[in-house]
C-alpha positions as CSV (number, residue, x, y, z in Angstrom):
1,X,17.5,-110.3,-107.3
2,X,18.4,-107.3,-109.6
3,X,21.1,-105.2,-109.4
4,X,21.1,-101.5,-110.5
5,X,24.1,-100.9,-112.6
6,X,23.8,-97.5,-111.5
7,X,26.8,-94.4,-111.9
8,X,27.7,-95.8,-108.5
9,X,28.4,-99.6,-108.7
10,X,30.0,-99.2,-111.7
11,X,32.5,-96.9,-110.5
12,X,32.7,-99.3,-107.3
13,X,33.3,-102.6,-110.4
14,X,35.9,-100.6,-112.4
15,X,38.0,-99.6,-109.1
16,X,38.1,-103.5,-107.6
17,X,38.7,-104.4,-111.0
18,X,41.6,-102.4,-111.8
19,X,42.9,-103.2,-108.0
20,X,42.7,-106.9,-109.1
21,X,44.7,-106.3,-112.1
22,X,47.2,-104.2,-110.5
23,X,47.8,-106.8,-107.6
24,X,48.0,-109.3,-110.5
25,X,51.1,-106.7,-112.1
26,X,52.9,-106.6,-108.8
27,X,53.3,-110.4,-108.4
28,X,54.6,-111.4,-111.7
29,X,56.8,-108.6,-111.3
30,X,58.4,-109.6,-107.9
31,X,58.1,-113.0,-109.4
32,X,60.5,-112.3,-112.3
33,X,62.6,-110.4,-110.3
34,X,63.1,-113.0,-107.4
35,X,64.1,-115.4,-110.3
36,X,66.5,-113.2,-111.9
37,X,68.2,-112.8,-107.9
38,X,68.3,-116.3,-107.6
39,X,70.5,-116.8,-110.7
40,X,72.8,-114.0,-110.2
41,X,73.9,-115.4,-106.7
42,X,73.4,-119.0,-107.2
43,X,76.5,-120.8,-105.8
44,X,79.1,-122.1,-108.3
45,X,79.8,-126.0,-106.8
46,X,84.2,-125.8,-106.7
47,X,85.9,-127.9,-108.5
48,X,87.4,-131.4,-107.3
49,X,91.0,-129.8,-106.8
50,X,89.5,-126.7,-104.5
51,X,87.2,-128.9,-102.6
52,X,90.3,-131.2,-101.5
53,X,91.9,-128.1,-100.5
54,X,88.8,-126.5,-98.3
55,X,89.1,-123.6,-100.8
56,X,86.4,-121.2,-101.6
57,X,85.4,-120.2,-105.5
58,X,87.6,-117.0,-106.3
59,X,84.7,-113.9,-106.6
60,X,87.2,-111.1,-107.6
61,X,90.9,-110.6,-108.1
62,X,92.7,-107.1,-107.9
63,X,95.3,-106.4,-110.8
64,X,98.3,-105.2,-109.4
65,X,101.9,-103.5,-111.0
66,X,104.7,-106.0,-111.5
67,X,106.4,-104.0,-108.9
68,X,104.0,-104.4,-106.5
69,X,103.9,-108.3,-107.3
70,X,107.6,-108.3,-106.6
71,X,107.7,-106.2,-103.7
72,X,104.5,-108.7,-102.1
73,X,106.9,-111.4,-102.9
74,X,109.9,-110.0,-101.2
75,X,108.4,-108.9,-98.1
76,X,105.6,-111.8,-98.1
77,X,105.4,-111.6,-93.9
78,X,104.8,-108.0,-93.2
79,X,101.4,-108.8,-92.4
80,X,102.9,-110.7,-89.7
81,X,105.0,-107.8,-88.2
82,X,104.8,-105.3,-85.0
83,X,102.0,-102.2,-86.1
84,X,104.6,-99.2,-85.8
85,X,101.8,-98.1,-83.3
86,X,103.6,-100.7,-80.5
87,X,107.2,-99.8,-80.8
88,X,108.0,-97.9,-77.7
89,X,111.5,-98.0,-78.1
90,X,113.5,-97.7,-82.1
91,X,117.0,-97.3,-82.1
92,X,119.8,-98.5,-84.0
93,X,123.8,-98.7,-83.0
94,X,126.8,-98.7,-85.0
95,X,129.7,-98.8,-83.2
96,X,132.2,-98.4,-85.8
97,X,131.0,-95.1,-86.7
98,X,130.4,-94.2,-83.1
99,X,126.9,-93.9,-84.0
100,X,123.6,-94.4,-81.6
101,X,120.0,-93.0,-82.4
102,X,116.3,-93.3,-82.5
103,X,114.6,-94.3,-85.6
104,X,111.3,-92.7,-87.3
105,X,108.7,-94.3,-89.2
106,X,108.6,-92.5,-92.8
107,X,111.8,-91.5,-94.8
108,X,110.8,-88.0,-96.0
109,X,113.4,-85.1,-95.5
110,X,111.1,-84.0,-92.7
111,X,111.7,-87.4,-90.8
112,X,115.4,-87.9,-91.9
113,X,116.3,-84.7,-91.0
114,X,116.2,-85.2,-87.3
115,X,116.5,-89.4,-87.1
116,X,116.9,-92.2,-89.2
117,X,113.4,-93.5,-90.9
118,X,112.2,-96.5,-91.7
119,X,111.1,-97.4,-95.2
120,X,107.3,-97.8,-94.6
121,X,106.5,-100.8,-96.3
122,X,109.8,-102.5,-95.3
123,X,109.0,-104.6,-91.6
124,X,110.1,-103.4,-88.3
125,X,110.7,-106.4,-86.0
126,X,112.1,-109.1,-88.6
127,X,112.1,-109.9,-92.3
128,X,113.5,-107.1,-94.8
129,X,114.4,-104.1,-92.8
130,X,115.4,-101.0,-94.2
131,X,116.1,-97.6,-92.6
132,X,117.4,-94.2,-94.0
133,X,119.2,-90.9,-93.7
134,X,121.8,-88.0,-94.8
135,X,125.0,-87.9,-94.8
136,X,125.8,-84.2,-95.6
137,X,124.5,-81.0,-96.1
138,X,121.7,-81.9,-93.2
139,X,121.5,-81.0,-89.5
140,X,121.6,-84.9,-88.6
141,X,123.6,-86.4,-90.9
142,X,123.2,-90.2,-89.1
143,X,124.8,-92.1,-92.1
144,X,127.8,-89.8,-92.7
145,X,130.2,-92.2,-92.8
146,X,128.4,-94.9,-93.9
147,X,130.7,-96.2,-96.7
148,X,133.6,-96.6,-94.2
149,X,131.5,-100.4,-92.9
150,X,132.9,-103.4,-94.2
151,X,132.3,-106.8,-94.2
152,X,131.7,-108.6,-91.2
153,X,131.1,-104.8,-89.2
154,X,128.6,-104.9,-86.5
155,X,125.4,-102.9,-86.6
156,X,122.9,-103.8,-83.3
157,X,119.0,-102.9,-83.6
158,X,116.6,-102.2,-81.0
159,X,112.3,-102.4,-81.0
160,X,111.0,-102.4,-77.9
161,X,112.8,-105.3,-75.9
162,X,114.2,-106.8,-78.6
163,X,117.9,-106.1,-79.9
164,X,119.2,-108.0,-83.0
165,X,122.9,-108.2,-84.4
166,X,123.4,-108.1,-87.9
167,X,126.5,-108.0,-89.6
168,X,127.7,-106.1,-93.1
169,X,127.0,-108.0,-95.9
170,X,127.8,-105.7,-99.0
171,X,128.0,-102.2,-99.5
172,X,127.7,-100.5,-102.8
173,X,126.5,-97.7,-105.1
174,X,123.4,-98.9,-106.3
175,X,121.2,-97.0,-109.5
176,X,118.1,-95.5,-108.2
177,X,115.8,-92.7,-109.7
178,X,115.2,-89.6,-107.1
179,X,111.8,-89.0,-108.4
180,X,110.5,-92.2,-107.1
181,X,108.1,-92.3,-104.3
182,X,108.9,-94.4,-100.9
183,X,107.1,-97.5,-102.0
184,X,108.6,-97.3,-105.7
185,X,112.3,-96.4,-104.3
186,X,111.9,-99.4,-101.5
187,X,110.7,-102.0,-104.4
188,X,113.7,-100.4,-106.9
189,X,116.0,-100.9,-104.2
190,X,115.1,-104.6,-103.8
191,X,115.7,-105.7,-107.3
192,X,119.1,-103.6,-107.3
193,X,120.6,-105.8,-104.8
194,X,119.6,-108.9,-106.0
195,X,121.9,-108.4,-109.1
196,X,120.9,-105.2,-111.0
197,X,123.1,-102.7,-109.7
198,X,126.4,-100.9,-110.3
199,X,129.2,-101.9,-108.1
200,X,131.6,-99.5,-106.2
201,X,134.6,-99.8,-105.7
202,X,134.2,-100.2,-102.1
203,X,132.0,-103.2,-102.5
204,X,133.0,-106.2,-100.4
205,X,131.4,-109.0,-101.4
206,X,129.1,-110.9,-103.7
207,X,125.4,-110.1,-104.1
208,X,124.0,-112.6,-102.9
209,X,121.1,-112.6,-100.1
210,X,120.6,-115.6,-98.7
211,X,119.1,-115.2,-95.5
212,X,115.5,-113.9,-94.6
213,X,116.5,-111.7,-92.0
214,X,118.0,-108.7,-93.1
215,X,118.9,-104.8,-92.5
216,X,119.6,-102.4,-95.2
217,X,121.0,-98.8,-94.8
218,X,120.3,-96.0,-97.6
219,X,122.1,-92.6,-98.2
220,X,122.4,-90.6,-100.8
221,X,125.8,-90.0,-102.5
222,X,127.7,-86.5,-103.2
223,X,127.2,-85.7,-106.8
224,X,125.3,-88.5,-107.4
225,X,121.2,-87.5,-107.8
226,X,120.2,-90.8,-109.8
227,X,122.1,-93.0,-107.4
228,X,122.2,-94.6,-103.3
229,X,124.1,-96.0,-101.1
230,X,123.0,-99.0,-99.7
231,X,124.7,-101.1,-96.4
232,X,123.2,-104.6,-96.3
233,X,123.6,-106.7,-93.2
234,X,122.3,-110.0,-92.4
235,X,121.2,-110.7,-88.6
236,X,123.5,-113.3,-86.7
């Protein structure tokens, strides 16, 4: 049989052949790349100690501020609070000062100027409360007279159905920048009252927090820009 290697067939030839060729291309690439996959996402075996704990390999970890190590520390069971999307009913009661109001979520002068806030990052139904508001100068000044508590003075809170008792703890003038943000103030606040503050001379006891179940109360102080007053109370 002969074949006419006509203009025609060999245009025909040179196409099937250069399809052949660029098949060929297009597996070895998708055969590289699948191999290259495969070892970028092969599972790392964990080690002896992980696998007796039913731990997975670590992937990632986020790099966080000392502060914000310290303040996850402190407050290590907010995840485990109420969402301040439940609370119905927020109020707090100090009878002492003849004092009985509703409580906000947020301390910015907008908030504190008509109720007491609540430090967002601080809980709401248990744990490390904190909560506060002006004294002077304001249209609600809710913590006026908030240096008159003493030790052992009663201060009742209220979310939803619940109502706790705690009772005064210390009270002091505590160092505290008024440039900080909320979260920065809240953590600042923390380390003051574990030791690193300035006592008053109204203070009434030592500064020592035992319990994990506490209420602190923030104002500002007269004159006193770089510095706060804070009531700490422990629940009964």
């Amino acid at each position: 049989m002969k074949i006419n290697f006509n203009r025609k067939n060999l245009n025909i030839i040179s196409f099937l052949v250069s399809l052949i060729i660029f098949i060929i291309i297009v597996f070895i690439i998708r055969l590289i790349t699948n191999q290259n996959t495969n070892q970028e996402y092969s599972y790392i075996m964990p080690s002896d100690e992980s696998s007796a704990n039913n731990e997975l390999p670590i992937a990632s970890t986020n790099i966080v501020s000392a502060n914000e190590q310290n303040f996850d520390q402190t407050n290590s069971n907010k995840l485990a609070d109420l969402p301040v999307a439940q609370v119905t009913n927020w109020q707090i009661e100090i009878e002492k000062l003849n004092l009985t109001t509703n409580i906000a979520e947020g301390t910015s002068s907008d908030v504190i100027s008509n109720k007491v806030g609540h430090y967002t990052n601080s809980n709401i139904l248990s744990g490390i409360i904190a909560l506060k508001a002006y004294n002077i100068g304001e249209g609600n000044n809710y913590f006026a007279n908030l240096k008159e508590l003493q030790i052992g003075d009663e201060i009742k809170y209220t979310v939803n159905e619940n109502q706790s008792t705690y009772k005064v703890t210390l009270n002091k003038i505590i160092e505290c920048s008024e440039s900080l943000s909320e979260v920065d103030e809240f953590t600042q606040i923390l380390n003051n009252i574990k030791g690193n503050s300035i006592d008053n001379e109204d203070t009434k006891t030592e500064n020592d927090q035992s319990k994990n179940d506490i209420l602190i109360l923030i104002t500002y102080v007269k004159d006193m820009p770089n510095n706060l007053r804070c009531v700490v109370a422990e629940k009964n």
